[in-house]
C-alpha positions in Angstrom: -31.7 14.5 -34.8 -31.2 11.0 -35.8 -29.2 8.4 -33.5 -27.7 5.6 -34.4 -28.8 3.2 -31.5 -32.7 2.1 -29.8 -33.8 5.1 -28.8 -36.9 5.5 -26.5 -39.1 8.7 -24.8 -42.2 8.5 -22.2 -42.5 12.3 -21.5 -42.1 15.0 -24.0 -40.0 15.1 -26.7 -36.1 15.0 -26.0 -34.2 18.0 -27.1 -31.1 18.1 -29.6 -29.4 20.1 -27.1 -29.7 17.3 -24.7 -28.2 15.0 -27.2 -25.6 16.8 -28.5 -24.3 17.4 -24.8 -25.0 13.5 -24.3 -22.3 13.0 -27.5 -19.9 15.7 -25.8 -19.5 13.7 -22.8 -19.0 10.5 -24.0 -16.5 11.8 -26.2 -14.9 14.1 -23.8 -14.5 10.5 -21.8 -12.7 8.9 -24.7 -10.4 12.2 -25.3 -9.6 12.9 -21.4 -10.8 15.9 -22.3 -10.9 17.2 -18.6 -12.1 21.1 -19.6 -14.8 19.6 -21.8 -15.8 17.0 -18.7 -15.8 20.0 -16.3 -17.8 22.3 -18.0 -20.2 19.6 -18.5 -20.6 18.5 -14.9 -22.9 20.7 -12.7 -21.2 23.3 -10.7 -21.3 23.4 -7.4 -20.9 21.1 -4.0 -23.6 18.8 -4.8 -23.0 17.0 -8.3 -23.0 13.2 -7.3 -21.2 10.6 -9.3 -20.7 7.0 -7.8 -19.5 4.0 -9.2 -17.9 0.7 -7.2 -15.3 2.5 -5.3 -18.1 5.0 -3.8 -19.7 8.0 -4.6 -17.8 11.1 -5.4 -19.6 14.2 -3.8 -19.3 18.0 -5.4 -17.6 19.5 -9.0 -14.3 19.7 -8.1 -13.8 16.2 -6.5 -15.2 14.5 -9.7 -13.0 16.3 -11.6 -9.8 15.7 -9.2 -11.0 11.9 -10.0 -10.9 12.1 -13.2 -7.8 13.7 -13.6 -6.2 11.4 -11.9 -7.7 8.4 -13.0 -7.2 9.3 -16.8 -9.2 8.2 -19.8 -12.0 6.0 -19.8 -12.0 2.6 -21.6 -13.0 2.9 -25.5 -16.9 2.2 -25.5 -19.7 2.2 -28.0 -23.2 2.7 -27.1 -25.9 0.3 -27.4 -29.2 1.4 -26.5 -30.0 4.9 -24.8 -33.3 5.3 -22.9 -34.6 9.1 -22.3 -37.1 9.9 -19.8 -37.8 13.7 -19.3 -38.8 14.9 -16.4 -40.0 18.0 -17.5 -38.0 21.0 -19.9 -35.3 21.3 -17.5 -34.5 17.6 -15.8 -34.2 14.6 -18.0 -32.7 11.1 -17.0 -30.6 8.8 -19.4 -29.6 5.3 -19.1 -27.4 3.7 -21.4 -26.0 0.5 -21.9 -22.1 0.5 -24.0 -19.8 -1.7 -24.8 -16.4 -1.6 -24.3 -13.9 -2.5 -26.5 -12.5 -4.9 -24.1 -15.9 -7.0 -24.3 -18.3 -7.2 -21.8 -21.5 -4.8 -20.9 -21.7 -1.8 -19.0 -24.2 1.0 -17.9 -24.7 4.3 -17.1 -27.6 6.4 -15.4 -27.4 10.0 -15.5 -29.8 13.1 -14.7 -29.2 16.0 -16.8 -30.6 19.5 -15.7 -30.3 22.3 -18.0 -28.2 25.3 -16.5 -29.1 28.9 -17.4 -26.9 30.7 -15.0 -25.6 34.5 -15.3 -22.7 35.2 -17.0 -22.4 31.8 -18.7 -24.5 29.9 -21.9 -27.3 28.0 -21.1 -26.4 24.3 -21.7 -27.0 21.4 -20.1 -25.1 19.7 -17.2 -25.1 16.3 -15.5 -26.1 16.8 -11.9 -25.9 13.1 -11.0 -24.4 10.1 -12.5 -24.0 6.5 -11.7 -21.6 3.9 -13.8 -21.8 0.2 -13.9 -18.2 -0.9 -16.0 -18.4 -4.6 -16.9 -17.7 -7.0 -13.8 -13.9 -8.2 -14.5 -13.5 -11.9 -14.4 -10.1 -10.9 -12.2 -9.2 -7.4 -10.5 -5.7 -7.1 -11.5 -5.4 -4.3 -8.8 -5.8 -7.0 -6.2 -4.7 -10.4 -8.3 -1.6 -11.1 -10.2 -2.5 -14.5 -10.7 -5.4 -16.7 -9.5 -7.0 -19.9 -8.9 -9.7 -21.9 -7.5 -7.0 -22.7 -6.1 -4.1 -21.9 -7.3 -1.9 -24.8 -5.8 -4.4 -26.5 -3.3 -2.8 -27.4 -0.1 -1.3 -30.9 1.8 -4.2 -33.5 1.8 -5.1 -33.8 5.2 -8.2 -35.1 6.8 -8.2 -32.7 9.4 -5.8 -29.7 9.4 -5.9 -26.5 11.3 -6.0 -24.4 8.4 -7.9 -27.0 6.2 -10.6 -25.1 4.1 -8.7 -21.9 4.1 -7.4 -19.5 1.1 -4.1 -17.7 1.4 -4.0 -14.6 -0.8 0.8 -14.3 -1.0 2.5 -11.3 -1.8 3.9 -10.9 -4.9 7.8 -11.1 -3.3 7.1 -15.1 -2.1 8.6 -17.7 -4.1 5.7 -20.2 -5.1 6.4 -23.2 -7.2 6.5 -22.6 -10.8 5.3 -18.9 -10.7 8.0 -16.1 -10.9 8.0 -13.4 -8.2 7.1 -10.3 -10.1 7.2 -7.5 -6.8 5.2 -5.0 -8.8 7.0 -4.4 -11.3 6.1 -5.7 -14.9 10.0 -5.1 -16.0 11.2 -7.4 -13.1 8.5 -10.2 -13.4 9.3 -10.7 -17.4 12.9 -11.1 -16.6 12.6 -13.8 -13.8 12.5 -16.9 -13.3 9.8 -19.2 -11.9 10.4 -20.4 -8.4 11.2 -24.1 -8.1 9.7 -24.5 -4.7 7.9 -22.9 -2.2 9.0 -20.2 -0.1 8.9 -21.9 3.9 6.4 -19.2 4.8 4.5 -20.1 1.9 5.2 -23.8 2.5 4.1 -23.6 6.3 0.4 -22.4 5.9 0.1 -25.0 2.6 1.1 -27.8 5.4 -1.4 -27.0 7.8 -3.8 -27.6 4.9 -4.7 -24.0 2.9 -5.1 -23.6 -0.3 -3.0 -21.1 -2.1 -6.2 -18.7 -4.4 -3.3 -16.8 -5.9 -0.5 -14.3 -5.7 -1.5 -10.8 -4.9 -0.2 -7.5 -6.2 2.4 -5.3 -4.1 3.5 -1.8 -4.1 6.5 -2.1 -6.9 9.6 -3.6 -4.6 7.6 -3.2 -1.7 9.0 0.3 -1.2 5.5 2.4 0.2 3.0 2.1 2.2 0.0 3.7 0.3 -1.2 0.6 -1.5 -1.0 2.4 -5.1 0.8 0.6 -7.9 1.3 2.6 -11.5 1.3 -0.5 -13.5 -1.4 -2.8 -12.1 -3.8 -0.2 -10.2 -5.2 0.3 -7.0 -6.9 -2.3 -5.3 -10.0 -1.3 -3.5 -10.7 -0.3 0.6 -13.0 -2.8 1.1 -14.4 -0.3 3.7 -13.8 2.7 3.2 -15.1 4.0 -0.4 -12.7 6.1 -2.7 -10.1 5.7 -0.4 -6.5 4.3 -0.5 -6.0 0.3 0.6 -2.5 0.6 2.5 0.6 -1.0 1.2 2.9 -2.1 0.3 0.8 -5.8 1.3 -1.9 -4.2 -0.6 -3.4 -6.8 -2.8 -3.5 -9.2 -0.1 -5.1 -7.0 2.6 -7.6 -6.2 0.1 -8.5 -9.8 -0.8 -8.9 -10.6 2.5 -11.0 -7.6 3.3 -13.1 -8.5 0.3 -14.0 -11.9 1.3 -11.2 -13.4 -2.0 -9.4 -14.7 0.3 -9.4 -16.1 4.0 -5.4 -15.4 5.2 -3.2 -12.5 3.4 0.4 -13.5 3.4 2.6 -10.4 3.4 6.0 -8.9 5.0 6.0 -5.6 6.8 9.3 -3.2 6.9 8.3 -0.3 7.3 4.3 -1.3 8.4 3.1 -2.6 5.0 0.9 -5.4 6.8 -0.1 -2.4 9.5 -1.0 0.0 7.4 -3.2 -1.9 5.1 -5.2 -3.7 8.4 -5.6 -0.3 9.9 -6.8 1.5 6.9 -9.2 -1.9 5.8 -10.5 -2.9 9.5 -8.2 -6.1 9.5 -6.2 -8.0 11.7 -2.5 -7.6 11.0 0.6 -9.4 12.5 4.4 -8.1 11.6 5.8 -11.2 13.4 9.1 -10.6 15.3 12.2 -9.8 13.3 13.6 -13.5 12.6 10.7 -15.7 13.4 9.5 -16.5 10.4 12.1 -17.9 7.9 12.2 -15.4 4.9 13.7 -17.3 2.6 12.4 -17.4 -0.4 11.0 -13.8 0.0 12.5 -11.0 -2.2 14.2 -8.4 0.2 13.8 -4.7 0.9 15.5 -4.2 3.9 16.9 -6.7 5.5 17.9 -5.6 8.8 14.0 -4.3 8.8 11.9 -7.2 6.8 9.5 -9.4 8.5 6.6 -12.1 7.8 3.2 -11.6 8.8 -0.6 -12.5 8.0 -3.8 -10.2 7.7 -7.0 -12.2 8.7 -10.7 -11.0 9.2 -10.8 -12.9 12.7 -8.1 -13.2 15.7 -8.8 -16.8 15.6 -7.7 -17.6 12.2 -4.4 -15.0 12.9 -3.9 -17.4 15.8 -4.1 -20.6 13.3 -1.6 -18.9 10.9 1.1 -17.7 13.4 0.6 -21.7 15.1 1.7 -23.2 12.2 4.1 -20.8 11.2 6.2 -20.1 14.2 8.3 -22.0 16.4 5.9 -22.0 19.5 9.6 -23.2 21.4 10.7 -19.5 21.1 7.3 -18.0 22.0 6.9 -16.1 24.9 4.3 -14.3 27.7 4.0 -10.7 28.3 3.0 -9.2 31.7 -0.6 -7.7 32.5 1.2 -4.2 32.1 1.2 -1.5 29.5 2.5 1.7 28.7 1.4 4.2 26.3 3.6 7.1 25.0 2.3 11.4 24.6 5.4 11.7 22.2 3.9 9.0 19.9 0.6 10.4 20.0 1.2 13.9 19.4 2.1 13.3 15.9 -1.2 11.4 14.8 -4.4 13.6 13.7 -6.3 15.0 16.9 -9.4 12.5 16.1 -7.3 9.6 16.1 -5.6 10.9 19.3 -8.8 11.3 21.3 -10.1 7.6 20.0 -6.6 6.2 21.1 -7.1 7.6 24.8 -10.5 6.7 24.9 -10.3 3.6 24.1 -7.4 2.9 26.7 -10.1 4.4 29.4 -12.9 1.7 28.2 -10.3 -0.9 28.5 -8.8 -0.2 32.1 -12.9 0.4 33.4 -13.5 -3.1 31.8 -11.0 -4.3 33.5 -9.0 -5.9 30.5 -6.0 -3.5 31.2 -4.1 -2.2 34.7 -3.7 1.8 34.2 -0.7 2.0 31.7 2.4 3.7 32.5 3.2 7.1 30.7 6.8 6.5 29.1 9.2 8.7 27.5 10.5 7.3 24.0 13.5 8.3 21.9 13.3 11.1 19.8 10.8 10.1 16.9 12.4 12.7 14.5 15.6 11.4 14.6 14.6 7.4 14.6 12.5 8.0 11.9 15.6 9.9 10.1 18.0 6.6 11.2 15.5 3.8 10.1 14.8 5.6 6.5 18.3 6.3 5.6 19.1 2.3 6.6 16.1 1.6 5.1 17.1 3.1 1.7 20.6 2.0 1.8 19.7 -1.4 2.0 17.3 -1.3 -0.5 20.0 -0.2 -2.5 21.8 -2.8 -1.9 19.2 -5.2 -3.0 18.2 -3.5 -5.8 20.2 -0.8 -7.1 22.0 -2.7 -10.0 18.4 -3.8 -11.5 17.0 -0.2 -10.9 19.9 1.8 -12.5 20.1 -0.7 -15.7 15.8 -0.1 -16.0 15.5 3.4 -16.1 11.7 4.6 -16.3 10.7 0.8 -15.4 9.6 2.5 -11.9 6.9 5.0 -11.0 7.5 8.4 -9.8 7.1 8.0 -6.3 9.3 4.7 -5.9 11.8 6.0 -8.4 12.0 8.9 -6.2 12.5 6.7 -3.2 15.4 4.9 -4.8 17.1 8.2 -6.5 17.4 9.2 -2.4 18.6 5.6 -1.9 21.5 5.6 -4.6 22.6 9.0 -2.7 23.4 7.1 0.7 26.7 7.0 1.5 28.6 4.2 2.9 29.3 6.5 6.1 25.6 7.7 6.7 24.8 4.3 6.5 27.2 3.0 9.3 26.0 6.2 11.3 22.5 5.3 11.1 23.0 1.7 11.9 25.0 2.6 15.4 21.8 5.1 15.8 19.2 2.2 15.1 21.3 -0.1 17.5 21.6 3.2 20.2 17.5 3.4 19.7 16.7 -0.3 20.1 18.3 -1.0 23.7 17.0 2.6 24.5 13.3 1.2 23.5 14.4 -2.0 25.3 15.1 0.3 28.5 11.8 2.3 28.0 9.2 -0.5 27.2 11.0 -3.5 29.9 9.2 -5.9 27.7 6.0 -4.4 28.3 3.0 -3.8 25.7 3.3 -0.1 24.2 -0.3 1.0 22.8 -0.3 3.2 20.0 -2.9 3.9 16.7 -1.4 1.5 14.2 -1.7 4.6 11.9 -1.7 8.4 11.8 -5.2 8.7 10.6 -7.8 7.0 8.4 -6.9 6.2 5.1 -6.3 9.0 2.8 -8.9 9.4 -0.2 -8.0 8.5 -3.9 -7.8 12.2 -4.6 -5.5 13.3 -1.9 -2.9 15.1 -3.1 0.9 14.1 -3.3 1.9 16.5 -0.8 -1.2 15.7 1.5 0.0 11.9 1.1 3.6 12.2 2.0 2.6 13.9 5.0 0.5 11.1 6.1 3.3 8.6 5.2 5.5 10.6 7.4 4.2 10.9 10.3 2.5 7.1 10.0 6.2 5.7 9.5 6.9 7.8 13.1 5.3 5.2 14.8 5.6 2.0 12.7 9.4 2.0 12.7 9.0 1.7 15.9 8.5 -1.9 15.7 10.4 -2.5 12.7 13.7 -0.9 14.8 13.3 -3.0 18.2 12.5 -6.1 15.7 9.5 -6.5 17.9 6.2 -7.9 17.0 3.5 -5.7 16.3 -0.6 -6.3 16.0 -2.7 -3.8 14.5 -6.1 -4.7 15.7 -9.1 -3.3 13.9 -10.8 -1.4 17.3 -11.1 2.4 16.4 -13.3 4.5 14.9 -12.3 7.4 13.2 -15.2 9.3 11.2 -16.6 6.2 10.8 -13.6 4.5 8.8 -11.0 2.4 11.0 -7.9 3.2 12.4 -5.8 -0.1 14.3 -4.9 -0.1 17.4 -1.4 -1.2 17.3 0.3 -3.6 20.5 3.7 -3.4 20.1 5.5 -6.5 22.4 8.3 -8.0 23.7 10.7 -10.2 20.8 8.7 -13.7 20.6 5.9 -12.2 22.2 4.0 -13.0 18.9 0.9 -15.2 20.1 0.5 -14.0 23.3 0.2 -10.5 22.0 -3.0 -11.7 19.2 -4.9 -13.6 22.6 -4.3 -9.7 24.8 -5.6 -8.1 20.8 -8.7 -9.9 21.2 -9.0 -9.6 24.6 -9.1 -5.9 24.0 -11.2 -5.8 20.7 -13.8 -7.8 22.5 -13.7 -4.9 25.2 -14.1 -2.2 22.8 -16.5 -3.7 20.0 -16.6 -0.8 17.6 -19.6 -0.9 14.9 -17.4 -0.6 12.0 -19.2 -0.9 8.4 -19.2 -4.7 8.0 -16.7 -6.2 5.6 -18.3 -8.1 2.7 -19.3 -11.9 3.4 -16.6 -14.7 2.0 -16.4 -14.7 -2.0 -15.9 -17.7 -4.4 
């Protein structure tokens, strides 16, 4: 059989079986053509494919991947190098082209199958693909720079040398604010000055690398976007990032960028930092000036930062906040069995051990046990506020764009349209009802909880398998967003060896003092986490 590329053998002579099934799966990747790709993959719980997001394990996962990832980019191949192994086993590595330029290569180790019951033909066992490296990842980066806008000229500045990765919801000078969604960003405007969040962390002498990509309006916390991507867990492979502060927890994590610049209403700086092994700061409702930033929820929306380091969290909060407001907390905690009963057992028993490591190291007095309010029913008052006033914000644009959102945000905002002026007022008295009870409860103490209700979900989880993570994750991060507390996920459990936070939830203005007890603690605990990859150009 005659190929139109180089060509080379070392052992034997390569069958035209083999290359015939070679042509059926690079077409089948062109076509989607998921029954082709299936029956062309090895069977069974050991087929291996990997590629930068991690290596997929077993059939069925590879094909869950694929069917949810779609086709693959249009591609012409190059060169193809055949070594058989012997009859059976052969290994092939080719080198394409996409049509989008650029080179890319795949190894792959056929083994012919001759099981009962089904024609002999020959299956990939193992495959590993190298796509071109993009000169931007327009999962993670709207727009970028080296810098972008570079920050005050100062001689010496406490965040002099640092990179801020902003959320796509923070006004920066001449760019528009595009929140996700590609409909939005071509109709608006460019900003005509900084947002004073973005303005603060410029003055204290960081450079602005670019503006990151957000969950469209902000409204999820699972770090997927159906426009731009997913940008990648820096720790954890095939796995979701976290969101909605998704591109800018992932830029940090990756080494792009020093400081993420994000808001959290419903834990979308939490989340991220838990499920990436970051440090993550929802500052207290008010203490950061949002102007500038596009809304969700107002009554729930705050600023915050994700940093690799405690120190540099400190820097960023410094010269954002008004250190005249700031305030201690006392040496007492108090952890809560209705909180933790809703998180994965794992996650549970890493939570309570890690409180017993700290009170033997003597970083923490034994915590009190505290009754809170009823989760079901806060979590029922903050999401029906939640969606009510992100109704409000952005009901008009939604309804005159139908089909500009994806299913899962659309969804969230068919539920908010449904809200009715009198739920809304109910739910508000609730929130206010469940905020001086938490005020009651806590008496301005530190309540420790898991900043999340388990590791971060794989690619392939399913939608149902995703909705009830978000679930019973937003049981405890409302918490914070309800009491308009601070809230510090700190990257200091292990859960199957991916992280999970450990969340400190203080006292209003409690914002610096609660980062000095989060290191305190994560110094206590040192968990060998995977290692984050070193700072990036």
């Amino acid at each position: 059989m005659s190929v139109p590329w180089k060509a080379t053998t070392v052992a034997g002579v390569v069958p035209d079986s083999l290359w015939e099934a070679f042509w059926q799966y690079e077409n089948a990747l062109m076509a989607n053509d998921l029954q082709m790709l299936s029956y062309l993959f090895a069977p069974g719980p050991d087929t291996l494919r990997a590629d930068t997001s991690g290596v997929r394990i077993g059939h069925d996962a590879i094909l869950a991947f694929r069917t949810a990832r779609g086709a693959a980019a249009q591609r012409v191949i190059i060169d193809c190098h055949v070594r058989m192994i012997d009859d059976r086993n052969a290994i092939i590595m080719a080198t394409n082209s996409p049509d989008r330029g650029g080179w890319g290569v795949i190894t792959q180790w056929w083994t012919f199958l001759d099981s009962a019951g089904a024609p002999a033909h020959w299956v990939v066992a193992a495959a590993q693909v190298a796509a071109p490296p993009p000169a931007l990842d327009g999962s993670i980066w709207r727009v970028v720079g080296n810098p972008l806008v570079p920050g005050a000229e100062l001689e010496f500045g406490p965040l002099l040398g640092e990179t801020v990765a902003v959320k796509d919801l923070f006004d920066v000078a001449g760019f528009a604010v595009g929140a996700g969604v590609p409909a939005f960003l071509a109709e608006a405007r460019p900003a005509t000055r900084h947002a004073p969040a973005v303005a603060a962390l410029r003055a204290a002498g960081a450079d602005l690398r670019g503006i990151a990509q957000t969950d469209e309006f902000a409204y999820s916390i699972a770090g997927r976007n159906v426009h731009y991507g997913t940008p990648p867990n820096a720790i954890v492979p095939c796995a979701i990032p976290g969101g909605s502060s998704s591109g800018p927890a992932s830029a940090v994590a990756l080494g792009h960028a020093s400081i993420g610049l994000g808001t959290d209403t419903a834990g979308s700086i939490r989340v991220p930092a838990s499920y990436q092994g970051i440090w993550g700061l929802r500052t207290t409702h008010g203490a950061v000036d949002r102007t500038g930033v596009l809304p969700l929820a107002p009554r729930f929306d705050a600023v915050g930062w994700l940093t690799r380091s405690p120190r540099l969290m400190r820097a960023a909060a410094v010269a954002s906040l008004d250190r005249s407001r700031q305030v201690g907390i006392p040496d007492s905690a108090v952890v809560a069995p209705a909180a933790l009963a809703t998180v994965q057992p794992e996650v549970r028993h890493a939570v309570e051990e890690a409180v017993l490591r700290l009170v033997a190291e003597e970083c923490l007095r034994p915590p009190d046990v505290v009754d809170l309010p009823d989760l079901a029913t806060a979590l029922m008052m903050f999401r029906t506020v939640q969606a009510a006033e992100a109704w409000q914000v952005h009901g008009d644009w939604v309804s005159a764009h139908p089909g500009a959102l994806g299913p899962d945000v659309a969804a969230r905002f068919r539920y908010a349209e449904s809200v009715t002026p009198g739920q809304y007022a109910r739910a508000v008295a609730g929130i206010d009802r469940i905020r001086a009870e938490l005020d009651g409860v806590l008496h301005g103490r530190v309540l420790l909880l898991p900043t999340t209700s388990s590791p971060a979900p794989s690619l392939d989880a399913t939608a149902d398998d995703l909705d009830e993570v978000r679930t019973s994750t937003l049981t405890l991060t409302c918490l914070a967003a309800i009491g308009g507390y601070p809230a510090l996920s700190v990257p200091a459990l292990a859960v199957r060896r991916s992280p999970v936070g450990l969340c400190l939830v203080g006292p209003r203005f409690s914002d610096l003092a609660l980062i000095d007890r989060g290191q305190a603690f994560a110094e206590a605990l040192h968990i060998d986490l995977p290692a984050p990859p070193s700072k990036q150009a």
